[in-house]
C-alpha positions as CSV (number, residue, x, y, z in Angstrom):
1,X,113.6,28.0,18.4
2,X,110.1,26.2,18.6
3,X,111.3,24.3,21.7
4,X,112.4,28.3,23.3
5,X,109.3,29.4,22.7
6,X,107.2,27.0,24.2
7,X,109.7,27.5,27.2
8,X,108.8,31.0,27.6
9,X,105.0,29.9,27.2
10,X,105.0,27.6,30.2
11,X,107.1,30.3,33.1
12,X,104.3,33.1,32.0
13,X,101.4,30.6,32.4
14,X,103.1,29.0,35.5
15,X,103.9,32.8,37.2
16,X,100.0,33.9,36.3
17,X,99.1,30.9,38.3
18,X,100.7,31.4,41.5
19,X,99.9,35.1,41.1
20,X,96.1,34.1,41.1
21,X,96.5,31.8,43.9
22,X,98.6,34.9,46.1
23,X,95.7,37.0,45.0
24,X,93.2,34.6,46.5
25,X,94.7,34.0,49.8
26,X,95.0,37.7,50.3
27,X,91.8,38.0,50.0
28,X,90.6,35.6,52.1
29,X,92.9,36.5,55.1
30,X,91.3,40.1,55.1
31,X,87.4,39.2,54.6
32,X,86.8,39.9,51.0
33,X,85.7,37.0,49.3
34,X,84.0,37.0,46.2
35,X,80.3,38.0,45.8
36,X,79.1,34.8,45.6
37,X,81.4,32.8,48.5
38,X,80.0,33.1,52.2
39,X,81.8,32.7,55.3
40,X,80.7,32.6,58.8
41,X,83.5,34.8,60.1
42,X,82.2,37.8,57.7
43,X,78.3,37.3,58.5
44,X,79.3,38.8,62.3
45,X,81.6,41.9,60.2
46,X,78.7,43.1,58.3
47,X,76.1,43.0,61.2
48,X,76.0,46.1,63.1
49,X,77.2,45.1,66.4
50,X,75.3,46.0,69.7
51,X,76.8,46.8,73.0
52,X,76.7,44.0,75.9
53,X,74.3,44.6,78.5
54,X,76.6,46.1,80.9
55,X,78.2,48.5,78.9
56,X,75.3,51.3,78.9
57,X,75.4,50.7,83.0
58,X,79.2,51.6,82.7
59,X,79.0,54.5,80.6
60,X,76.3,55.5,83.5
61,X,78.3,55.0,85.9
62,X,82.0,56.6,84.8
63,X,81.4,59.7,86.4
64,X,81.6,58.5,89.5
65,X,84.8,57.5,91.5
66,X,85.3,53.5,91.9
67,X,84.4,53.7,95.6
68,X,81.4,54.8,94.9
69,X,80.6,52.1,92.5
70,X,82.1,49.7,94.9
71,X,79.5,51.3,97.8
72,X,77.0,50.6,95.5
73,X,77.8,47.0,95.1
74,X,77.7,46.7,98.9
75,X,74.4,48.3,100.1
76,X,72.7,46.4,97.3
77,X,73.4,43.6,100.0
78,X,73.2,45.7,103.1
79,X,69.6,46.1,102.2
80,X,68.3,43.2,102.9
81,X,71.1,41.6,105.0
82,X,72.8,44.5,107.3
83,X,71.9,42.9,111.1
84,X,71.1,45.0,113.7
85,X,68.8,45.4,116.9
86,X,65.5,47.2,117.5
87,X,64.6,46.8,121.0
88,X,64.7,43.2,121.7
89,X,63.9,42.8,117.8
90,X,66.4,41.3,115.5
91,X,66.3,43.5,112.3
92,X,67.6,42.0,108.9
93,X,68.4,45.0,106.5
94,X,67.1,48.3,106.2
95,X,65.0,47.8,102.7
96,X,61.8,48.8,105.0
97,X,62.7,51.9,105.3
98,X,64.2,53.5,101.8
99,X,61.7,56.0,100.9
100,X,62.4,57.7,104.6
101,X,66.6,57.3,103.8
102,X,66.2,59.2,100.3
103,X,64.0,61.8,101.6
104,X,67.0,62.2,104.2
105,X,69.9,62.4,102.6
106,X,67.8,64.3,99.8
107,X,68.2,61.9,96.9
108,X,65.0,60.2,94.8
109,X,68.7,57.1,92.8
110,X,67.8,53.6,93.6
111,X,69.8,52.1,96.8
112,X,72.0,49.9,94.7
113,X,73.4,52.7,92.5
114,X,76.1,55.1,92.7
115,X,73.7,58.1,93.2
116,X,72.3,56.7,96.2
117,X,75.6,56.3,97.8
118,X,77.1,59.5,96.9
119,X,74.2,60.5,98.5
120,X,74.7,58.6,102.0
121,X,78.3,59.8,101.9
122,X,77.9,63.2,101.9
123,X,75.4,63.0,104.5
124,X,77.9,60.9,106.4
125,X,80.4,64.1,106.3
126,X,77.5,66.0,108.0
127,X,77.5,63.7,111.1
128,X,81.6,63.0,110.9
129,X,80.7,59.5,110.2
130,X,83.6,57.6,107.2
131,X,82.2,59.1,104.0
132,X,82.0,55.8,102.6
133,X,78.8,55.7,100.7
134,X,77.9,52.5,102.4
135,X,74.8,52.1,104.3
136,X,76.4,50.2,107.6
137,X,75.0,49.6,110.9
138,X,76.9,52.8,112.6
139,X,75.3,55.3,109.6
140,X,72.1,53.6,110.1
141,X,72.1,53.7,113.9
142,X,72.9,57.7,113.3
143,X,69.7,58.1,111.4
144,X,67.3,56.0,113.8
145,X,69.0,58.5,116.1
146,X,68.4,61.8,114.2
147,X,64.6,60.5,113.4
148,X,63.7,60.2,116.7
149,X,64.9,63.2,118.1
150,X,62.8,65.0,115.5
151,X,59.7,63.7,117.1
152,X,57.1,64.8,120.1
153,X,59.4,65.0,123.0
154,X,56.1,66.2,125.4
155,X,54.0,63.7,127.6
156,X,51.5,66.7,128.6
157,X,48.1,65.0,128.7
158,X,46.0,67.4,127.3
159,X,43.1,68.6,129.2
160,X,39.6,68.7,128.0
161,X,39.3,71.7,126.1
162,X,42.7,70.5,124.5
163,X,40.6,68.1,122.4
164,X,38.5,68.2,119.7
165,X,36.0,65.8,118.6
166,X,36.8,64.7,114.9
167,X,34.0,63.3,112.7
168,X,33.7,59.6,112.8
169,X,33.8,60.2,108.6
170,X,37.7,61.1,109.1
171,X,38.2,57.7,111.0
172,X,38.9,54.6,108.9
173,X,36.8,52.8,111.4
174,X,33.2,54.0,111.2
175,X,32.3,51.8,113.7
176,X,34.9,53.8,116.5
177,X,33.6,55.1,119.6
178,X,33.2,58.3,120.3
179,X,35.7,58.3,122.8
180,X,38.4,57.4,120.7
181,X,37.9,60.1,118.5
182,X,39.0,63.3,119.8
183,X,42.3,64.9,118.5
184,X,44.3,68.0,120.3
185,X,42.9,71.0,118.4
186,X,46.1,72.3,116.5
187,X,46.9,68.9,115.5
188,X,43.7,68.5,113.9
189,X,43.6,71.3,111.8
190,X,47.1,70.5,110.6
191,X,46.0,66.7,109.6
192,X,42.8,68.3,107.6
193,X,45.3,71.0,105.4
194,X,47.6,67.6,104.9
195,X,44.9,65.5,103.7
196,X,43.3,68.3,101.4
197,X,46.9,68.9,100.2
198,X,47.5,65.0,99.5
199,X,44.3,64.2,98.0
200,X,44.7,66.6,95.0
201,X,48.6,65.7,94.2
202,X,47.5,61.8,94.8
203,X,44.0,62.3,93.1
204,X,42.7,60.5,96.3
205,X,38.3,60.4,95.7
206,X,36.7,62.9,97.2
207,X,33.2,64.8,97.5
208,X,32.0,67.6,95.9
209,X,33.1,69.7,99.0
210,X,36.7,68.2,99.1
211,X,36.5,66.1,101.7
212,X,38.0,62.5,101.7
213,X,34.8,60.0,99.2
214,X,32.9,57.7,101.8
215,X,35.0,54.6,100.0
216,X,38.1,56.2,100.4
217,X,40.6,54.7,102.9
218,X,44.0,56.0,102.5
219,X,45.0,58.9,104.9
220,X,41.7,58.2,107.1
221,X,42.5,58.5,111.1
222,X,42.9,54.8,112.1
223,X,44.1,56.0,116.0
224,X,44.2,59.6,118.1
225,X,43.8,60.7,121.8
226,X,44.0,57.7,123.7
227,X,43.8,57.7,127.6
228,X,46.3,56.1,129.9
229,X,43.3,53.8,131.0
230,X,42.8,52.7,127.2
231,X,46.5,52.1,126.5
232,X,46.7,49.9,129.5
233,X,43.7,47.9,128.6
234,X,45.5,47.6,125.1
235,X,48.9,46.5,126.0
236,X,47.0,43.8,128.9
237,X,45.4,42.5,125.7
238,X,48.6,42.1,123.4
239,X,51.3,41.3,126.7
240,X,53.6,40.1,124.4
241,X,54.0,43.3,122.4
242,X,57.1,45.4,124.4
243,X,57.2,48.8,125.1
244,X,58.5,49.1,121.7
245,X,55.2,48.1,120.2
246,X,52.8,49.6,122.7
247,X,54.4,51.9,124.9
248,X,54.4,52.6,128.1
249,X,54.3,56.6,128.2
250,X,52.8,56.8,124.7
251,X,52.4,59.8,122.3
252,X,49.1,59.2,121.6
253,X,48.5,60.6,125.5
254,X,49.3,64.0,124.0
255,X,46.6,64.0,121.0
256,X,49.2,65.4,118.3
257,X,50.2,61.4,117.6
258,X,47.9,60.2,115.3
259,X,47.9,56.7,113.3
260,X,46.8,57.4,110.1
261,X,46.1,54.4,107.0
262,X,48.5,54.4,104.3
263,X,48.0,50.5,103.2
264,X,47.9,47.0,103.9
265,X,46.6,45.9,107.8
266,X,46.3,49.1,109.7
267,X,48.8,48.4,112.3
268,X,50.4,45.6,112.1
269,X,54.2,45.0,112.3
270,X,55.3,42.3,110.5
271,X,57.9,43.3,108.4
272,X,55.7,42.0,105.2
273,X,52.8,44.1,105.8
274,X,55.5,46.9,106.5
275,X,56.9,46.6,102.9
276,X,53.4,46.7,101.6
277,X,52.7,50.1,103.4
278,X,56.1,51.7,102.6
279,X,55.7,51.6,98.8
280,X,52.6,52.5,99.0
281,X,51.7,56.3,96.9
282,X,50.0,58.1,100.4
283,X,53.0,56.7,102.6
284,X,56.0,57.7,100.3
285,X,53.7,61.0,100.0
286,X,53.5,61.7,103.8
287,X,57.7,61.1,103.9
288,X,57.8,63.6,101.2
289,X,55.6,66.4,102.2
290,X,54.0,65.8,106.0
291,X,56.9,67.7,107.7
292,X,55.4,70.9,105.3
293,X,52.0,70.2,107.5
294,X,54.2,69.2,111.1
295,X,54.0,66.0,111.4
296,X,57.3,63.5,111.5
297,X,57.3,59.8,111.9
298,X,58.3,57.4,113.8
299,X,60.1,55.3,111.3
300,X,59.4,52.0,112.8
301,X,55.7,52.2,111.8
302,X,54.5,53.8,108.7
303,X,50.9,54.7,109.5
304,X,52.3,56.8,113.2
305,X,52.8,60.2,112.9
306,X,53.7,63.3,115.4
307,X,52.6,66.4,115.0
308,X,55.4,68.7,115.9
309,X,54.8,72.5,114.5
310,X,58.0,73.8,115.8
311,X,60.8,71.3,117.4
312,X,62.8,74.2,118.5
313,X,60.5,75.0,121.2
314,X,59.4,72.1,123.1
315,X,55.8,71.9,124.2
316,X,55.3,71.6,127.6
């Protein structure tokens, strides 16, 4: 009987025993230790997690179709890599000349995003180019095309009472001679509205009266009127600057071209001092609003500008 007993004794003891060991491993294999055991695994379970760095850019981006995205991914190296000519000039990218591409196809998105080339590819379908979205040499030949055709088609050369003399104070020479400083009439009255227009929305200093301050630069006339004797002694002195650079017939002979200071050297080409200008607050300013005043640009050179009141009736 005794020896029955202590039978039945041992099986309960040995079945709580593997009960408590069952119970244990359970809770291990799903996290839940006890209070006082620690385990790496459950340090990362009870941390709030936060998303990887992508994943806000991809919840951006799902609205827009993968081509898009894929567009994207491409002009972000078109920009600085897309080859292509301008005159005799080899051209690498087209990141000089953003600000004037968003004002065209009417979008303020970042070239490297979605935005951007939705925006190219709708403007694309305007000129029955492959709505692609991507920035290539045949959309960006199209543009160069439909900027220049918005500018000064006329080589009149104005006669005297054309021209107006402008004060040496709107010059961003004050050492310029007199010569060099008349404007044609109309055009000049348009550049003053522009620069009274700019210098309240860019807080540019100014006098009491409005005008541009005496140490204010941006927006100042850097070049106007020039004769066909002056640009001939000009290109003589830089021969090896093309037609591109200094041109034969050139707008300025009209007196509605003017070069006007929007940064960095006046106006120089190099494609450094060109970045400089182009991100500058008066440049990205003038691509935005000058066309309000009649002026376009020529988009190889910041700082030139055309005044062109109405291109639908040429001036002749």
């Amino acid at each position: 009987m005794k020896k029955r007993y202590l039978f039945s004794l041992f099986v309960v003891l040995a079945f709580g025993a593997v009960l408590s060991i069952l119970t244990l491993t359970k809770l291990k294999i799903y996290g839940q230790s006890a209070p006082n055991s620690q385990f790496t695994e459950n340090a990362e379970a009870d941390t709030p997690k936060t998303p990887a760095p992508n994943a806000f850019i991809k919840k951006t981006n799902s609205s827009f179709p993968a081509s898009l995205a894929t567009a994207a991914n491409e002009n972000r190296m078109l920009k600085n890599s897309l080859a292509w000519t301008f005159g005799a000039k080899q051209q690498r990218g087209w990141y000089l000349y953003v600000p004037l591409i968003q004002q065209t196809v009417g979008t303020e998105a970042e070239a490297e995003t979605p935005e951007f080339a939705q925006a190219i590819s709708a403007w694309q379908q305007k000129f029955d180019l492959p709505a692609s979205g991507r920035l290539d040499r045949e959309t960006l030949m199209q543009m160069v095309g439909w900027w220049q055709a918005r500018r000064l088609k006329s080589s009149r050369y104005p006669s005297g009472g054309d021209l107006v003399a402008a004060p040496i104070a709107d010059f961003y020479d004050p050492s310029r001679a007199a010569e060099l400083t008349r404007v044609e009439r109309e055009t000049y009255e348009a550049y003053r509205k522009m620069v009274a227009a700019a210098a309240k929305e860019l807080n540019l200093k100014t006098t009491k009266t409005g005008e541009l301050a005496p140490e204010e630069k941006f927006l100042r006339i850097v070049s106007s009127f020039r004769s066909r004797e002056y640009q001939e002694k000009l290109r003589r002195a830089s021969p090896h600057s093309g037609s591109a650079g200094l041109a034969v017939n050139s707008p300025h002979f009209t007196g509605r071209a003017l070069d006007i200071y929007v940064g960095g050297e006046p106006t120089i080409t190099k494609d450094s001092n060109r970045a400089l200008q182009v991100e500058t607050p008066a440049y990205k300013w003038l691509v935005k609003n000058a066309e309000k005043f009649g002026f376009y640009p020529y988009y190889y050179e910041p700082w030139h500008w055309e005044y062109v009141p109405n291109r639908a009736v040429e001036i002749k």
